[in-house]
C-alpha positions in Angstrom: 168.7 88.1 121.1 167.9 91.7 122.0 167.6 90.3 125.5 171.1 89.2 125.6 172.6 92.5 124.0 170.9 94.6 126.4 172.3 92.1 129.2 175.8 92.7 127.8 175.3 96.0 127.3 174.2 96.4 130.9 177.6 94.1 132.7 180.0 96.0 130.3 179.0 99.4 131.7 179.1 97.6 135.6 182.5 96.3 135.2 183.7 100.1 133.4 182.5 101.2 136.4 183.6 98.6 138.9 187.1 99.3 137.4 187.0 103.1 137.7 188.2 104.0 140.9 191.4 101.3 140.7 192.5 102.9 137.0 192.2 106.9 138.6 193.8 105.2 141.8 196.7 104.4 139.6 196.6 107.2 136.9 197.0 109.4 140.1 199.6 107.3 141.4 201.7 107.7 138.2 201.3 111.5 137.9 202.4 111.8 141.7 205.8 110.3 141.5 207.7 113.1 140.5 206.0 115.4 142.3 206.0 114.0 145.9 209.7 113.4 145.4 210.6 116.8 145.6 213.4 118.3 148.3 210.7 119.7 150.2 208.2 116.9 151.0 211.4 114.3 151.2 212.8 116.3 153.9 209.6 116.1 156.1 209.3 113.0 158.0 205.6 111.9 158.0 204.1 113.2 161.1 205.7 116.8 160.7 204.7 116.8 156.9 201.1 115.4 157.9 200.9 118.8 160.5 202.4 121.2 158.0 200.3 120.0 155.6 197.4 121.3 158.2 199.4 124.4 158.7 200.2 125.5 155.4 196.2 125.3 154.4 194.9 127.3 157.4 197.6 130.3 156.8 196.8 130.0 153.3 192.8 130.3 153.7 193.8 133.4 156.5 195.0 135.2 153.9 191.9 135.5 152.3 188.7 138.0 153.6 186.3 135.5 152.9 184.7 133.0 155.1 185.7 129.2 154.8 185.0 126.0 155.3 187.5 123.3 157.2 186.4 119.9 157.0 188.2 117.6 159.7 187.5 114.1 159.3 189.6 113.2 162.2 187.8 115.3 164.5 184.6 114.9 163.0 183.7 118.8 162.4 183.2 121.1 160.1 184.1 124.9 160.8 183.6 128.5 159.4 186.6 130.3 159.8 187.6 133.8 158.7 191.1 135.1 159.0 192.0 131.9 161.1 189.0 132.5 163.6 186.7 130.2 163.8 183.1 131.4 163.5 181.1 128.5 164.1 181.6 124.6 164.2 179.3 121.7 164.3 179.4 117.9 164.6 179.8 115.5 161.5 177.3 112.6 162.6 178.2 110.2 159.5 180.8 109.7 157.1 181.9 108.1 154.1 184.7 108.6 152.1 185.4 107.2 148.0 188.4 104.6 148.6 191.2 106.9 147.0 191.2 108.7 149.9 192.3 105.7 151.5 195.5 105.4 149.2 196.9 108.2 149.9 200.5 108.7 151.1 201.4 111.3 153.3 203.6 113.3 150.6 200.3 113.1 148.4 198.1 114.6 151.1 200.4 117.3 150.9 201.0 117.9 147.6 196.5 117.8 147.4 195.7 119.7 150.6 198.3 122.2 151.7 196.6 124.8 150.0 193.1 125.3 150.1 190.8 123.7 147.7 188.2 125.9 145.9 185.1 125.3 144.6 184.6 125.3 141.3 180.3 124.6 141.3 177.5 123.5 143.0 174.3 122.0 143.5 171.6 122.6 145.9 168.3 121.5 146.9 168.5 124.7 148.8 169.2 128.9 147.5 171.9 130.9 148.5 169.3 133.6 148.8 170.2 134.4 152.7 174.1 134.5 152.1 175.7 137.8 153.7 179.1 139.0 152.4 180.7 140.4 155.8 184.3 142.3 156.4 187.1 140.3 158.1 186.9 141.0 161.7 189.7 143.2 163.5 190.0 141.3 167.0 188.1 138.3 168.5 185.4 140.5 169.9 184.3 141.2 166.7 184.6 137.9 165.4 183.0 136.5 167.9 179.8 138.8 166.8 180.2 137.5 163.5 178.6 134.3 164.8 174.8 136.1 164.1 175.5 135.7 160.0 174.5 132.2 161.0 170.4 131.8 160.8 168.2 130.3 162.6 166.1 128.3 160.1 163.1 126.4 159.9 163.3 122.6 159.2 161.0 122.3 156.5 162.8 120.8 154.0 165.8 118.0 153.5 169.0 120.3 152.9 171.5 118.2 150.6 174.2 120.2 148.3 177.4 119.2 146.5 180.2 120.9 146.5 182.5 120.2 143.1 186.5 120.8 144.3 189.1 121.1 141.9 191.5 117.8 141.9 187.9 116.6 141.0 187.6 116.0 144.5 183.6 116.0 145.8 181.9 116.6 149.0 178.3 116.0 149.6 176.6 117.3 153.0 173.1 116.3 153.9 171.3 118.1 156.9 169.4 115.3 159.5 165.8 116.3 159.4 163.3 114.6 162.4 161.8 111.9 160.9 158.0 113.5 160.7 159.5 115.2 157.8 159.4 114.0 154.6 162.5 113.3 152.7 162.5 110.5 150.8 161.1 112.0 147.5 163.3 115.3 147.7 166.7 113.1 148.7 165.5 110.8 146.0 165.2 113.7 142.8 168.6 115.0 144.2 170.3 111.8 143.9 168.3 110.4 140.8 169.8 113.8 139.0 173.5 112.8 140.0 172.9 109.2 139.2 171.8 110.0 135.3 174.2 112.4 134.8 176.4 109.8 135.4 175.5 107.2 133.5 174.9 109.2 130.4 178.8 109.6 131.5 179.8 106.2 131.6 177.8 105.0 128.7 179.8 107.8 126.7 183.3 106.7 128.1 182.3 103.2 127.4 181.2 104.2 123.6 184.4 106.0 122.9 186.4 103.2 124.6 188.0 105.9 127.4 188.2 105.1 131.0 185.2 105.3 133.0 184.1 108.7 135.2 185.0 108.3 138.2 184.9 111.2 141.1 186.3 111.0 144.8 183.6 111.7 147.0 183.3 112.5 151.1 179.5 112.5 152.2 179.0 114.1 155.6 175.8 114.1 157.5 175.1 116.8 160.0 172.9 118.9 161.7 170.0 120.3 159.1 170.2 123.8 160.6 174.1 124.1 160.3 174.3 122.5 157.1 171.8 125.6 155.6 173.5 128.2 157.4 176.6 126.3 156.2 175.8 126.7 152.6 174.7 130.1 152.5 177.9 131.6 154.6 180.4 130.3 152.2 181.3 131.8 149.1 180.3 130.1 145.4 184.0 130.1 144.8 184.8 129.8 148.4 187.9 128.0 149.7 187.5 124.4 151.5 190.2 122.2 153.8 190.1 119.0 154.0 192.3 117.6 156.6 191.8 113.4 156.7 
């Protein structure tokens, strides 16, 4: 008997969670209706809202002093910029994105990204002990000296951090390490701590009958070095682009 109500126990909290992603899908959906029918974003054919959407985020993240991070999942990079300049770019090697991102119109894209998101916490196998706060540069020259804020570190370690966006919006970025260095236990404490967290989550949502968590995730996989120097050049409550 106890068998069995562990058994149901364990297939009711696999279908909350099976059914999480459709229900914020369509909460989402619900709470965007008004909003992406607005003059503005109605007036936009797609392909000019899709740009201005790309636009309106960059001028908005050259306003600020601080260094960011653009995230281009078309082009497969990732880029520091500072006042519009970019500082330093590298490769994505993987990808994966959480299914909402697939749902989304145009209008919402727009409505989500054409200003900058920010992040709200994080979490780190790595310090932000090396992080440098630097001036906006004047001209080009300058910026292009800026480029040395970016370390050349050691691969001794698997580099893996979350960044926590508002729009509960996630991106994870893990650093490829040569394979004579270990990672399996470090990548596995770093996910086995996400993974608890949320099922302590679900198991509450299911108890007080509430919809189950569910969080929109990007996981990038890049370079080990860039991902470190990454990390440590942007701000705790830095600004982030995405542009899918």
């Amino acid at each position: 008997m106890l068998g069995l109500m562990i058994l149901g126990a364990l297939s009711w909290l696999l279908i909350s969670a099976m059914k999480a992603p459709h229900s914020f899908i369509e909460e989402f959906k619900t709470e965007m209706a008004g909003i992406k029918n607005n003059k503005v974003i109605l007036s936009y054919p797609d392909d000019l809202l899709e740009r201005k959407t790309r636009l309106d985020s960059r001028l908005a993240m050259s306003d600020d002093d601080s260094i960011g991070l653009r995230i281009n999942l078309k082009e497969k990079f990732l880029y520091l910029e500072i006042k519009g300049i970019v500082l330093h770019k590298t490769p994505i090697l993987e990808q994966k994105s959480s299914s909402f991102f697939k749902h989304l119109s145009v209008a919402e894209k727009y409505v989500l990204f054409h200003n900058p998101l920010t992040i709200q916490k994080d979490d780190a196998t790595i310090s932000k002990d090396q992080f440098q706060e630097v001036i906006a540069p004047k001209d080009t020259i300058e910026a292009a000296k800026m480029t040395e804020i970016i370390p050349d570190t050691t691969l001794t370690e698997p580099v893996m951090y979350r960044l926590y966006l508002n729009h509960g919006i996630r991106v994870q970025i893990t650093g490829q390490l040569p394979d004579s260095i270990p990672q399996f236990w470090p990548r596995f404490r770093f996910d086995y701590r996400d993974r608890y967290k949320y099922l302590k989550e679900l198991t509450r949502s299911v108890i007080r009958n509430k919809p189950a968590p569910y969080q929109p995730t990007i996981s990038l996989v890049i370079n080990s070095r860039d991902a470190e120097a990454i990390y440590r050049a942007v701000p705790k409550k830095g600004n982030v682009i995405l542009e899918l």
